[in-house]
Every structure is written in structure tokens, then in C-alpha cells.
Backbone as ProteinMPNN parsed JSONL, in Angstrom:
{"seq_chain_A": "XXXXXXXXXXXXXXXXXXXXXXXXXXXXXXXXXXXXXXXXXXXXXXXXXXXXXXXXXXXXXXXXXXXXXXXXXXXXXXXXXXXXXXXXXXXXXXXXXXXXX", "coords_chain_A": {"N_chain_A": [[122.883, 19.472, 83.836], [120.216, 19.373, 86.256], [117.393, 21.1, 86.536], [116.086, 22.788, 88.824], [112.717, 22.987, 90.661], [111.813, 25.548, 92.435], [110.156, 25.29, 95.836], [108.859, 27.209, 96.421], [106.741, 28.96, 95.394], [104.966, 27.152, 95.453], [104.311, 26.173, 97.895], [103.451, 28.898, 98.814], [101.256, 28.771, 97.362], [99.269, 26.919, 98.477], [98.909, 27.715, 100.751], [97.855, 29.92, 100.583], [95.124, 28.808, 99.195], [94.562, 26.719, 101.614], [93.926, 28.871, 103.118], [92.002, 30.777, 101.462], [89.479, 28.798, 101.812], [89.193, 27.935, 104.344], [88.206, 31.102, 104.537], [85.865, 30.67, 102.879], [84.244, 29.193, 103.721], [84.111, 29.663, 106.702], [82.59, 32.301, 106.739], [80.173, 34.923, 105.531], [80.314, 36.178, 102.419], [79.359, 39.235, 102.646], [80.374, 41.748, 102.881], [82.082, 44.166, 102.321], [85.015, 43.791, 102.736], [85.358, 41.487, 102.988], [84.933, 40.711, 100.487], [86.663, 41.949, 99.324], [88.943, 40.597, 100.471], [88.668, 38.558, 99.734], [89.495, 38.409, 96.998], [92.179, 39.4, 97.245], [93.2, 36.707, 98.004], [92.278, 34.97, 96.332], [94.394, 36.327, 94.131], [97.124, 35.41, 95.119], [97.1, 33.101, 95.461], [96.554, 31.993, 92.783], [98.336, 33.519, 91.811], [100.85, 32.047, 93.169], [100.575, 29.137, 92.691], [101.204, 29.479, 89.675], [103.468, 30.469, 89.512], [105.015, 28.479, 90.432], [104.206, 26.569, 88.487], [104.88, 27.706, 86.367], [107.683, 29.051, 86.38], [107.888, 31.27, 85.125], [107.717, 35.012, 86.242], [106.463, 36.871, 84.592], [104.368, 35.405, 83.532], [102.898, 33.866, 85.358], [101.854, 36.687, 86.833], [99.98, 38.008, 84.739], [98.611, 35.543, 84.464], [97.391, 35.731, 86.929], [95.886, 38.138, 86.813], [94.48, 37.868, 84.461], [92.752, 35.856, 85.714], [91.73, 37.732, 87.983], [90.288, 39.496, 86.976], [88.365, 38.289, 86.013], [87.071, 36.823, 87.398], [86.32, 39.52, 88.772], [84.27, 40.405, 86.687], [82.689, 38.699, 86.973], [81.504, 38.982, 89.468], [80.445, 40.975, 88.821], [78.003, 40.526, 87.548], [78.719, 40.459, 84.877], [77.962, 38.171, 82.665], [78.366, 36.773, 80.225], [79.935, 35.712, 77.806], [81.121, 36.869, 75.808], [82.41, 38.599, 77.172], [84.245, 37.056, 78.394], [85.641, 36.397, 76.249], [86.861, 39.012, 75.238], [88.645, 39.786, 77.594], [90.422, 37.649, 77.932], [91.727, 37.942, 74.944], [92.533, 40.151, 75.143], [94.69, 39.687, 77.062], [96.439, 37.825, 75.955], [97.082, 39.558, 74.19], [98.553, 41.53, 75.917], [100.596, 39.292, 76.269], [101.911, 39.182, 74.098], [103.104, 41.515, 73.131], [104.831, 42.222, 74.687], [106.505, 39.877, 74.79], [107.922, 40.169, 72.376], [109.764, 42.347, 73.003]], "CA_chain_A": [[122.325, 19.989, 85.061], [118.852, 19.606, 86.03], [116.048, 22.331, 86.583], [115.159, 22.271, 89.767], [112.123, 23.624, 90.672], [111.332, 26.251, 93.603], [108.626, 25.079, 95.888], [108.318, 28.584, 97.349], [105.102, 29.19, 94.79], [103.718, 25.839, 96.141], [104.246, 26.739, 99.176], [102.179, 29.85, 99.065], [99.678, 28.665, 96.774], [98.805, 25.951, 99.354], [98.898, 28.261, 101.939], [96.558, 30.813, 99.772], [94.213, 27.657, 99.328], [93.741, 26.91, 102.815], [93.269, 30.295, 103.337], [90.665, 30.674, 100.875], [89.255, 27.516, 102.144], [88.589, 28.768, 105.704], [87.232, 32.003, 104.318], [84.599, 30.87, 102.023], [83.511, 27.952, 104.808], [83.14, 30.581, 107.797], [82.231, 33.765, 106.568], [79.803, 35.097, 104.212], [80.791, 37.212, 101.819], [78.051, 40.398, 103.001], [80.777, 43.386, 103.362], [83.316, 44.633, 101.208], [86.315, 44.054, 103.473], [85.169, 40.109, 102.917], [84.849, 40.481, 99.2], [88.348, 42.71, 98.845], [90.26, 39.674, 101.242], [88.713, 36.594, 99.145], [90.041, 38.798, 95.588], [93.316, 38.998, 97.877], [93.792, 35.57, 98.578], [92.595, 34.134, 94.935], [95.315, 36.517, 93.83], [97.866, 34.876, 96.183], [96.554, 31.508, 95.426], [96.635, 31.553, 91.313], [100.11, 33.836, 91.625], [101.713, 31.004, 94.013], [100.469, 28.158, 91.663], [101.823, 29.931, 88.268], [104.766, 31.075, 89.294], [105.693, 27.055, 90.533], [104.196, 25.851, 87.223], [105.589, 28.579, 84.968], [108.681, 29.808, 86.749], [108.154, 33.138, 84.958], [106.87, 35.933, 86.929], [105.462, 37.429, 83.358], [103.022, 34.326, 82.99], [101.979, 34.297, 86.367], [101.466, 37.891, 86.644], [99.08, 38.015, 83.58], [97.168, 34.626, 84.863], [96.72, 35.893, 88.227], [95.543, 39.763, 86.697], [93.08, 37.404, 83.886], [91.744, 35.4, 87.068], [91.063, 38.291, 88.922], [89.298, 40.247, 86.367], [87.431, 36.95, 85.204], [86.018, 36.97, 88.95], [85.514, 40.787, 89.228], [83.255, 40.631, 86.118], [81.535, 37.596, 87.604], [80.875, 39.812, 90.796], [79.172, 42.361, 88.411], [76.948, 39.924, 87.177], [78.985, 40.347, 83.32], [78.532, 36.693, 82.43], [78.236, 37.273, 78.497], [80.742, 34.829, 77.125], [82.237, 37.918, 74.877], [83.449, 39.5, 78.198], [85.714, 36.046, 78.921], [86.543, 35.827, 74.851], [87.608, 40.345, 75.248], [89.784, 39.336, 78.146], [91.453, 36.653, 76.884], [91.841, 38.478, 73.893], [93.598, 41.513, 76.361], [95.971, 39.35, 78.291], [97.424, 37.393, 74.611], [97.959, 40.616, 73.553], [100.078, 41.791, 76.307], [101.452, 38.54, 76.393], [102.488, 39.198, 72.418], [103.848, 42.776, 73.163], [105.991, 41.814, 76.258], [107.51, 38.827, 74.439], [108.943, 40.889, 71.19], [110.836, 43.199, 73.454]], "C_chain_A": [[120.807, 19.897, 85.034], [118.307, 21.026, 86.623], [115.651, 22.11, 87.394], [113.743, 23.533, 90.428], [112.1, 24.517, 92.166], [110.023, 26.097, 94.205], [108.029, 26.207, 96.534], [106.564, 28.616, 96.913], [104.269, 28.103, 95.356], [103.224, 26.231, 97.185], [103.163, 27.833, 99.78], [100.833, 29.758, 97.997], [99.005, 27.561, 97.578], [98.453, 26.636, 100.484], [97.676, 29.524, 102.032], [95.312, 30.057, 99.698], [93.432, 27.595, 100.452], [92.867, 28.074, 103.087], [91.703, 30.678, 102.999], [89.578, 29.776, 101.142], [88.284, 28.0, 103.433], [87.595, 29.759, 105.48], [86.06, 31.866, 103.611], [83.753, 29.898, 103.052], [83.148, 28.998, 106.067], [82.649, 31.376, 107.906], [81.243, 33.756, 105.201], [79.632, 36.142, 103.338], [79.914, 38.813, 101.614], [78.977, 41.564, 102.965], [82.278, 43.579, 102.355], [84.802, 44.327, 101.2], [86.639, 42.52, 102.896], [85.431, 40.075, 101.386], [86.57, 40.63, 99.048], [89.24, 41.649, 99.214], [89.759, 38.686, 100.351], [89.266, 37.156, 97.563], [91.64, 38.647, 96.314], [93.923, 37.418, 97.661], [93.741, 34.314, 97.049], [94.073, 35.041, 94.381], [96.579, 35.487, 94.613], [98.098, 33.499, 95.802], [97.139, 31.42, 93.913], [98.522, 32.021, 91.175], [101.278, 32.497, 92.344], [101.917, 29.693, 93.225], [100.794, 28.47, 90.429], [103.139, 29.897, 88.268], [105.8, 29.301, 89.723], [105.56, 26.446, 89.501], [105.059, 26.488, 86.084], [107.214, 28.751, 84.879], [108.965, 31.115, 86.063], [107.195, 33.649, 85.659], [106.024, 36.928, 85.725], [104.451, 36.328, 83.386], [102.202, 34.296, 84.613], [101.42, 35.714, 86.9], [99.757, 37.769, 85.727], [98.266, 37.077, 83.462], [97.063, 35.352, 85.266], [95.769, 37.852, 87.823], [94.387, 39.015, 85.676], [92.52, 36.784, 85.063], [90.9, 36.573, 88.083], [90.266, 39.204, 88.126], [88.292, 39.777, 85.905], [86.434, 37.275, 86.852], [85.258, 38.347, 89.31], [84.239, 41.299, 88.419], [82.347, 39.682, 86.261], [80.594, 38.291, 88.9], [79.929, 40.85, 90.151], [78.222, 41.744, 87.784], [77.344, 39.719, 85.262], [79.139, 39.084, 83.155], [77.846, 36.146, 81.165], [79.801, 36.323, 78.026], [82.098, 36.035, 76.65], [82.754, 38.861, 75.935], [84.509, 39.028, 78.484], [86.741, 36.195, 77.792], [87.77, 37.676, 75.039], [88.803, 40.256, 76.139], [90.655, 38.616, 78.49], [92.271, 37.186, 76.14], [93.533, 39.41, 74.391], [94.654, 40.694, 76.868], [96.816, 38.539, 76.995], [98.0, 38.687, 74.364], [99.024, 41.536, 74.17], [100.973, 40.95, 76.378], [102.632, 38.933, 74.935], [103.539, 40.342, 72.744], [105.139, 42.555, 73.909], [106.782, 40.738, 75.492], [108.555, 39.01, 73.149], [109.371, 41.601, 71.853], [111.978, 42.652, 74.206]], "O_chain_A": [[120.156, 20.244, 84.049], [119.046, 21.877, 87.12], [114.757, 21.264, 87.367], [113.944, 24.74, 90.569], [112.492, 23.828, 93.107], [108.978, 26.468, 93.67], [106.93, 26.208, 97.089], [105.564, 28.425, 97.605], [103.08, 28.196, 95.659], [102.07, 26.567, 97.454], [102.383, 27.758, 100.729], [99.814, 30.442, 97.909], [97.891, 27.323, 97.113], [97.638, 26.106, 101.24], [96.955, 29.92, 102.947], [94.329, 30.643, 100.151], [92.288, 28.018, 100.618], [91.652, 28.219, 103.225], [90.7, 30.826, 103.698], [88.554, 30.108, 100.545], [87.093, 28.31, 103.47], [86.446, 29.662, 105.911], [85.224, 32.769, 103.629], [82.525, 29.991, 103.045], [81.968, 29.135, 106.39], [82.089, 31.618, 108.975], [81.334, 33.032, 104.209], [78.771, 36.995, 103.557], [79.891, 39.403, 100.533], [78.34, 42.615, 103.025], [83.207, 42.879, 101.954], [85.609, 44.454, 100.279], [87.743, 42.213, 102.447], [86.29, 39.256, 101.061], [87.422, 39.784, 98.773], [90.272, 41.531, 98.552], [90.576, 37.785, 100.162], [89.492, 36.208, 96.811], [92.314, 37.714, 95.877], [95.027, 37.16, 97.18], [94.492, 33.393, 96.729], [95.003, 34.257, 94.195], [96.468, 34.42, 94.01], [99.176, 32.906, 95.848], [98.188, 30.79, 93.779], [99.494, 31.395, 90.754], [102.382, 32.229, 91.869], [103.02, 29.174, 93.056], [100.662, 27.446, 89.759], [103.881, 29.467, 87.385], [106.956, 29.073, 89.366], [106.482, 25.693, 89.185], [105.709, 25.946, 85.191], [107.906, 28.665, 83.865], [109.916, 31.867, 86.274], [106.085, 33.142, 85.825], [105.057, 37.621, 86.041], [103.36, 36.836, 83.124], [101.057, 34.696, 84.824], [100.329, 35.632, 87.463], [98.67, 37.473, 86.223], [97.293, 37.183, 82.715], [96.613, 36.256, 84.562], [95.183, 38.506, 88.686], [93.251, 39.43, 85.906], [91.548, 37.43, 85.455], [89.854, 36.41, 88.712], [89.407, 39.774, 88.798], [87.368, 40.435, 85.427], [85.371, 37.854, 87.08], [84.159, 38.478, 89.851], [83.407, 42.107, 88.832], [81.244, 39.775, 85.723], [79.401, 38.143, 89.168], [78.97, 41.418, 90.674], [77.38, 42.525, 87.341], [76.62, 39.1, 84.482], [80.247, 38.602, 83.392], [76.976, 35.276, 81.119], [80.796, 37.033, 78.172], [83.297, 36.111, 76.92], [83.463, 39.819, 75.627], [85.533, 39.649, 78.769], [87.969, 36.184, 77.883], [89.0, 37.663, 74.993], [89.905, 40.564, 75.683], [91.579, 38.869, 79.263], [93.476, 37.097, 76.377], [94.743, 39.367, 74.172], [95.682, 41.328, 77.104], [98.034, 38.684, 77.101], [99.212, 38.9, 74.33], [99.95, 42.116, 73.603], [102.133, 41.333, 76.528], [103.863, 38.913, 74.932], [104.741, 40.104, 72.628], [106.291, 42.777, 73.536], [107.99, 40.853, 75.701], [109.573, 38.363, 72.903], [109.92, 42.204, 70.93], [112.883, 43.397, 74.582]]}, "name": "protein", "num_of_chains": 1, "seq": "XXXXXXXXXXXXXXXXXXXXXXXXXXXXXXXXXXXXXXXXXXXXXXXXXXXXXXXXXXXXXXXXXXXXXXXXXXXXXXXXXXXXXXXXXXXXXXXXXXXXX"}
């Protein structure tokens, strides 16, 4: 039997794309509502594209939660190398925990 894949995740990571696409081209990111919808929509975007590459909802989960914390410490200006290597570090190690149970 083959493995066939689900293009649902494509589907909405293409659709998250555009999205994102539009929003960073007409708007500029000045108000909070703008910031909170473009963290929205990369979520949306990386979860849609994981979960078609991975087909587990544990691996895309745990990208799309390192992507968005990689960006939220980019928004605070933390752009110290040993903030990317700490949460790296953080998302192996729930990966480790979660995969012995």
C-alpha cells in the first residue's frame, strides 16, 4: 500500500502564505492588532507546511511553537545567537521527553 499524503496542510500553508503575502505588502506593521495577525498567520503558515511534510502533529506543533518564539525574540530585538542555540536546545528536549512516552 502506498502512503498517501494529505494535501490539507498544503492547502493551508499556501493559503497562510498568500495571506502573509498580502499583509506584509499592504500594511505596516505600526499597531499591535497588525503584529498579533502576522504571528497568527506565520503560525498557520509553518503549522500547514509541517504537518504536510511531517504528517505528525507533534513535529509540526513544536516547529510552528520554535518559529514563533524565534520571531517573538526577533521582535524584542534578542538577536544573541545563544537565544536561537537555548531554544533549539528547549524544543529537542521536549521533542526527547514526548518521544520516550
Amino acid at each position: 500500500m502506498k502512503n498517501e499524503r494529505d494535501f490539507r496542510g498544503a492547502l493551508v500553508g499556501i493559503s497562510g502564505l498568500s495571506a502573509l503575502g498580502y499583509l506584509i505588502h499592504t500594511f505596516i506593521p505600526d499597531t499591535p492588532l497588525l503584529i498579533g495577525l502576522f504571528f497568527v498567520l506565520i503560525g498557520i503558515t509553518v503549522y500547514g507546511w509541517m504537518l504536510f511534510i511531517s504528517q505528525a502533529i507533534r513535529i509540526a506543533l513544536l516547529t510552528t511553537i520554535y518559529v514563533l518564539i524565534f520571531f517573538l525574540l526577533q521582535l524584542m530585538h534578542l538577536r544573541h545567537p545563544l537565544y536561537t542555540l537555548l531554544l533549539l536546545t528547549f524544543i529537542i528536549s521536549l521533542e526527547v521527553i514526548h518521544r520516550k512516552r
